[in-house]
N, C-alpha and C positions, 0 to 999 in steps of 0.2 A: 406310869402312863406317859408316852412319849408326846413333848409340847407341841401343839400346832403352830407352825412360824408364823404364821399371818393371821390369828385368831385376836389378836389385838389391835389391828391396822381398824381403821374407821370409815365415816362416811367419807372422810376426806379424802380415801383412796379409791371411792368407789363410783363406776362411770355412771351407775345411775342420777348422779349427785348432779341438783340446779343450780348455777350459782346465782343470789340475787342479792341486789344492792350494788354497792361501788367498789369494785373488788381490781386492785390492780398496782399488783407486788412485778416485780422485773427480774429478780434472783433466780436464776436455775438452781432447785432444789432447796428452796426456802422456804418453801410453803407453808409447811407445820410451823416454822417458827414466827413467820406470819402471822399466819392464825393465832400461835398463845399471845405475841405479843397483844394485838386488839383485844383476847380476852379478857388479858390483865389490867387494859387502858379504864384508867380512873375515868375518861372522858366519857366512858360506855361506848366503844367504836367495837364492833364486831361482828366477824362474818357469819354471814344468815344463809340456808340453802334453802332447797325444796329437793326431797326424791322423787323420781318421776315413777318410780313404781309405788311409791304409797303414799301417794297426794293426802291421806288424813292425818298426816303429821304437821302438814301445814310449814310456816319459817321454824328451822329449829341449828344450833349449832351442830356442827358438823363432826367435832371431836367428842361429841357425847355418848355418839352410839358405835362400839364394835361390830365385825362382823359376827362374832360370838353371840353378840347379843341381836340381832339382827335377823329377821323369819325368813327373808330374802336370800340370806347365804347358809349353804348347808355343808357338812362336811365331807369330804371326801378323801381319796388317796393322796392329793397332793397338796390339802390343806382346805380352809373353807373355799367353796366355791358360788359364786355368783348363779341362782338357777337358773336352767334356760339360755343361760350367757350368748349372748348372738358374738361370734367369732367368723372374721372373716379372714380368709387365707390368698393372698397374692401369690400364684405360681403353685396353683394347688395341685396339678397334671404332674408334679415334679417329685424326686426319689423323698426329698423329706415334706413335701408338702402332702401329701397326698397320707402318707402314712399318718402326718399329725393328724388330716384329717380325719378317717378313720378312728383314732385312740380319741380326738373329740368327742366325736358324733357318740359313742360308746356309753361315752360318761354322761351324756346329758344336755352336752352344749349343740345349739342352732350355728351349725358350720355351712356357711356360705363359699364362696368363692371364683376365682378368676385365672386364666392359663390362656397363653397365645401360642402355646404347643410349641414355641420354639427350641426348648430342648429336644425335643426329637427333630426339628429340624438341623441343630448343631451337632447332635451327632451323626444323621443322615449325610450331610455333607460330609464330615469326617469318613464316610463309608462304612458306618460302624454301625451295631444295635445294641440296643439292653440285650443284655445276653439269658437276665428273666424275663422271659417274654409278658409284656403287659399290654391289655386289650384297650382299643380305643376306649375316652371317657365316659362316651355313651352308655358302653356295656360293663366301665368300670359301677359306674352311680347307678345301675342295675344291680349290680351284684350285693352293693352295698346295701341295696335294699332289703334285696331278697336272702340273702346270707343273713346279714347283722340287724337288719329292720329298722333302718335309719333311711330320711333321705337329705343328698345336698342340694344347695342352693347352687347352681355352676351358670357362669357367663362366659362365653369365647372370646376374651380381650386382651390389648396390651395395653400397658399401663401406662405408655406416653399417648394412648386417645383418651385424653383427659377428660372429655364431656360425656362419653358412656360410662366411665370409669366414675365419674360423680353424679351420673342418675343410680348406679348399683348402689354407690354409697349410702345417697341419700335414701335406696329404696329401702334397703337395709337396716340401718344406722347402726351397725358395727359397736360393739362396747370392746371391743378388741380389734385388732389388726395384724396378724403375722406377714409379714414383708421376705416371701422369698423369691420374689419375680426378678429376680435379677442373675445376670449372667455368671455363674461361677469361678471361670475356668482361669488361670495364670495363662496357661501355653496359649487356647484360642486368643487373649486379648493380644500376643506376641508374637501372631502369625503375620500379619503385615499391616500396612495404614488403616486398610478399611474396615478389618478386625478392630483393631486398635480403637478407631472413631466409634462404631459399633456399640462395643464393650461399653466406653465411657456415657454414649449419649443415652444408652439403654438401662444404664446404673444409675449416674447421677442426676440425671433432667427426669426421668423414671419416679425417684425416689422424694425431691422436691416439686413435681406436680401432686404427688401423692399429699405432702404435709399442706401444700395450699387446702387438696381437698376435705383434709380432716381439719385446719383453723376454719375450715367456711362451714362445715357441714358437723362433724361429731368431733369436737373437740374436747370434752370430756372422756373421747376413749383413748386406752392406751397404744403406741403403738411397738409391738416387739418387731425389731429388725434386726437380721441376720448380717453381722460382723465376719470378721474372720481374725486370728491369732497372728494374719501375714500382714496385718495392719503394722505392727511393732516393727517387725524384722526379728533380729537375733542380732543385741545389744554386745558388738565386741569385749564393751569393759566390764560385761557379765552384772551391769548392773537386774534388780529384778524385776521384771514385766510384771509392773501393776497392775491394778482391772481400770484401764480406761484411764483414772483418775489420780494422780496423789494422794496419798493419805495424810491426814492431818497432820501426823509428826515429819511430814516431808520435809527436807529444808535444802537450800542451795546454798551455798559456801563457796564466796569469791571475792576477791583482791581486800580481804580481812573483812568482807563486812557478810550477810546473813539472812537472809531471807526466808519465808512461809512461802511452802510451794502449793498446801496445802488445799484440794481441791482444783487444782487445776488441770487442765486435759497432759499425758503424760504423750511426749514426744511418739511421733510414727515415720517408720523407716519401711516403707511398701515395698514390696518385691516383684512386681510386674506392673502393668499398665492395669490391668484386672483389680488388684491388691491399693492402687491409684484411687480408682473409683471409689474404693470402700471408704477409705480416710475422706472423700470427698463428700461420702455421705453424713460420716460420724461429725462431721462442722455443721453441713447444713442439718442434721437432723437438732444436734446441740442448739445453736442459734435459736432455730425455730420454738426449742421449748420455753428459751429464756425472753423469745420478742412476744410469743403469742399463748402463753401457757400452755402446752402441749403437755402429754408426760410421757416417756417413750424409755423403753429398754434396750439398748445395744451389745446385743451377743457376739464378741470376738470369741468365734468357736474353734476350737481346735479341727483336725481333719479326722472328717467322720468315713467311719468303717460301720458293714454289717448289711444284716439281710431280712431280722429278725422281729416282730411285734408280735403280738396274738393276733392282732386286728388282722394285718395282710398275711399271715400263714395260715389264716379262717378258711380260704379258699384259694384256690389258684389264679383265679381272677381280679384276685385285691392285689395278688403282689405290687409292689411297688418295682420301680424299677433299678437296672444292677449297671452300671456302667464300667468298664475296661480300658477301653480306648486311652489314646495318650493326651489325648486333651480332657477328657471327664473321669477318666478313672481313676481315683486315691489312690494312693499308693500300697496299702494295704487289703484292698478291694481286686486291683491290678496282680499284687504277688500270688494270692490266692489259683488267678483266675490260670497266670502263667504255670506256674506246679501243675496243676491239671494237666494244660496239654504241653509239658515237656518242656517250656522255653525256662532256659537260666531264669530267677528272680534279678532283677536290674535292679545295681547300685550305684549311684551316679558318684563319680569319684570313688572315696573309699568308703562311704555309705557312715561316715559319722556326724552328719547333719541331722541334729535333735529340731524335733517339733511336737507338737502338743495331738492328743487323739482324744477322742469318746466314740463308743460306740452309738449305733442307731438307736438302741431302747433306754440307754443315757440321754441321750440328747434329746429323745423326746418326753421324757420325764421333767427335765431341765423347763421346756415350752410349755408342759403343763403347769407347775410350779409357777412360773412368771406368769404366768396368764390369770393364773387364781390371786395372783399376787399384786395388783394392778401400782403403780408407782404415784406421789404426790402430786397435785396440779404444778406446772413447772418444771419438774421434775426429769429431767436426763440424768439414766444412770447406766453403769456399763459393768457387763458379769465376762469374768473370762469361762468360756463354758469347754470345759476338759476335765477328764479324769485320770491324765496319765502323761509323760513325756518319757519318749525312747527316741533311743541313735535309729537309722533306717537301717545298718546292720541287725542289730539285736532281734529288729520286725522280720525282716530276710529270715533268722538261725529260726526266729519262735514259729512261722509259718513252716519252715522245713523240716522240722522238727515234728510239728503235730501231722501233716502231711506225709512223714516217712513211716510215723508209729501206729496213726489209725488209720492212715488210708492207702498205703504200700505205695506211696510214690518213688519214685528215685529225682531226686532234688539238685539240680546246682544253684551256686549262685554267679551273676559274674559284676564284674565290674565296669562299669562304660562309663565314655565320656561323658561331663554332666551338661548339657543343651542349657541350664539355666547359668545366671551369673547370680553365687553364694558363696559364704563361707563353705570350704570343705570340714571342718574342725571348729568349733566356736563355745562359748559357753550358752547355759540357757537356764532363767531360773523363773521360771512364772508362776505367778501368786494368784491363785483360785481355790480361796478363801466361801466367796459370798454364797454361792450356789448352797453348799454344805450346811453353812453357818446361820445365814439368813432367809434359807429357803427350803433348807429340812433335803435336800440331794441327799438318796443315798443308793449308790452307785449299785446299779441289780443285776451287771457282768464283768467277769473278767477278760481280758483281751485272749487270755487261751480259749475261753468256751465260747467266745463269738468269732475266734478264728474256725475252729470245732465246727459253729452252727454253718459257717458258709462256706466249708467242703464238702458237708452233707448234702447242700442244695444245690453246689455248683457241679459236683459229679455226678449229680442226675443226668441221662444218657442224651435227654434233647437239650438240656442244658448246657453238657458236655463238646457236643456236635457246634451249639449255637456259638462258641468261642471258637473252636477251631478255625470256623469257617470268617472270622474277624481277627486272627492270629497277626496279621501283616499291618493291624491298627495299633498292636497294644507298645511296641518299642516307639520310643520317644523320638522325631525325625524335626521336630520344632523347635530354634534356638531362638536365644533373646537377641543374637545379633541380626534377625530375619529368615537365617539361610536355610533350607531345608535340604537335613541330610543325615542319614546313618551316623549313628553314633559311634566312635572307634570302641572296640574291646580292650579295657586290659587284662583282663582274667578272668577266668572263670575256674571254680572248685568245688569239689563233691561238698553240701552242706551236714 
């Protein structure tokens, strides 16, 4: 019988949990050891809770009871889960929010949520559309209804109007939190100053009025926030990309002497103004756990590809939505869309710039899994969330490849100037370990059959039409030095 990861985690990890008495440790991710220590105190010092869902247990310690053993958590696909779990989603109108919501609501959990529609505004400016056509949310939380027979909780907000943004919270009270209202894009934050200004006050002032309102308001829940892999860079001396953190046996070695580097946050090398914001979140988010016990998971996700869930291919009206464009489209999302309607696959330089991917029904397995899996009071910890690293060539040959064999394309690739400042060539070794190990991940595609699912759905004929007619958005005309312009060719060849 295969182990449940989280079948052994306790009250102490669960947002139901009261805390009462005098409780007040300062160590990000100490908690447990907190606790055993007062356990074991001869003086009789030890922490006492209350759950707020079964007030007849009265003061009881908090490491005594599993979720195993526990009538409040039941089991599911991605381990025990919290019933009824109230989950709130920031940026829920969005390609992965919206989807987790969905795969939520399915399982059982009270999915709330918040969207200031600005990603369709960011792409409208760009001139561009989801090329899946997706119906306002209105009629999306209709469908949901009437399709899958769930309903959401939805509010029209952004997240720097802090005072509506903490009457929802409070109306709510959240035992979870997914954090994706934040602006995505590398290129948008590189377009010019007010981009630039944009991007950062909408990420970082965004993300720390947020943890004000979860230390004043539900501070027992946890909060998962969306990372990215561009936090690191791509470590010239090919050392290996951590998750987040050191690992205990870490050590630094300098002018003969020796140090524990052990637990400490591992160096970030950002890659745009965008990529900026993110590290500026991972400190304040950090900080925050260790000044005011918070407990939050920080996902450096690799770049997400795909199209695919049960939830939003239930009906045409759940889709989620598909971006291209050169400011919102992955790269692998992007070559897809380009083979359709004839353009070369673009590879910036000679396309052996490695980076990390998961698919869309990875990634949201990943979000279920942490969610079920709630983190220590205090507790900041950081998963690198990928299931795969490739060169951008190799992405180019595998797309042209499955597009020439199932779907009769004829395919180039070409090569063009790269608009970003990167290594063309670099080493790359990232360590994503935890997701697998400590949270039971176990990967339910491979990169051929989710290239496969979104040639199926992208050469649908109004599908088809709806890229065409955005052809002139998908080549890259945005550089890091400001300037906007056509990328030069250097080649291009039959793939």
């Amino acid at each position: 019988m295969e182990e449940v990861k989280n079948a052994q985690k306790t009250c102490w990890n669960c947002p139901a949990l009261d805390f009462k008495g005098n409780v007040d440790f300062r160590a990000c991710g100490q908690s447990t050891i907190f606790a055993e220590k007062l356990k074991d105190d001869p003086t009789g010092g030890q922490v006492m809770v209350e759950c707020r869902r079964r007030p007849e247990l009265g003061l009881f310690d908090p490491m005594s009871i599993t979720f195993e053993d526990c009538p409040e958590w039941e089991e599911s696909p991605y381990g025990y889960k919290l019933k009824n779990m109230k989950v709130m989603i920031l940026g829920i109108d969005g390609y992965l929010g919206w989807t987790l919501a969905l795969m939520l609501s399915n399982l059982g959990f009270k999915v709330s949520g918040v969207d200031s529609y600005f990603r369709r505004d960011w792409v409208m400016e760009k001139g561009s559309h989801t090329v899946v056509p997706i119906e306002r949310m209105t009629e999306r939380l209709a469908a949901a209804r009437d399709v899958l027979g769930f309903d959401i909780n939805f509010r029209r907000l952004d997240i720097l109007e802090k005072e509506r943004l903490r009457e929802f919270v409070d109306e709510v009270k959240p035992e979870a939190i997914v954090h994706y209202a934040e602006c995505p894009s590398a290129p948008y934050s590189m377009v010019d100053v007010d981009h630039a200004l944009f991007v950062q006050k909408n990420n970082v002032l965004g993300t720390l009025g947020l943890l004000y309102i979860i230390k004043d308001i539900v501070p027992e829940t946890s909060l998962i926030k969306l990372g990215t892999m561009g936090e690191y860079g791509s470590p010239l001396t090919g050392r290996p990309i951590f998750e987040g953190i050191f690992p205990a046996d870490a050590v630094l070695k300098w002018d003969e002497r020796e140090w524990s580097m052990g637990g400490e946050l591992t160096p970030r090398d950002p890659v745009s103004f965008y990529h900026v914001s993110k590290v500026q979140d991972t400190f304040n988010v950090y900080e925050a756990c260790k000044y005011w016990w918070l407990r939050s998971y920080d996902i450096m996700q690799g770049v997400i590809y795909g199209v695919h869930t049960d939830e939003v291919s239930a009906d045409p009206r759940l889709r989620t939505r598909f971006d291209v464009d050169e400011w919102f489209g992955t790269v692998l999302n992007r070559f897809v869309a380009q083979a359709i309607v004839g353009i070369p696959l673009t590879m910036y330089g000679r396309g052996k710039q490695v980076r990390s991917y998961i698919a869309l029904r990875d990634a949201m397995q990943c979000m279920m899994r942490l969610i079920c899996s709630p983190p220590e009071p205090g507790q900041y910890d950081v998963v690198n969330q990928l299931t795969g690293f490739y060169e951008v060539r190799e992405l180019a040959e595998t797309v042209a490849r499955i597009g020439k064999k199932e779907f009769g394309l004829g395919i180039k690739i070409q090569r063009i100037q790269n608009p970003r400042v990167e290594a063309d060539d670099h080493p790359f070794e990232p360590v994503f370990d935890k997701l697998p190990e400590q949270f039971g991940l176990m990967s339910g595609v491979t990169l051929e059959e989710e290239i496969y699912e979104m040639f199926k759905l992208l050469t649908q004929p109004e599908i088809k039409m709806r890229i065409k007619s955005k052809m002139h958005v998908i080549l890259p005309k945005t550089t890091w030095g400001g300037q906007k312009r056509d990328m030069e060719v250097f080649e291009v060849y039959d793939a």
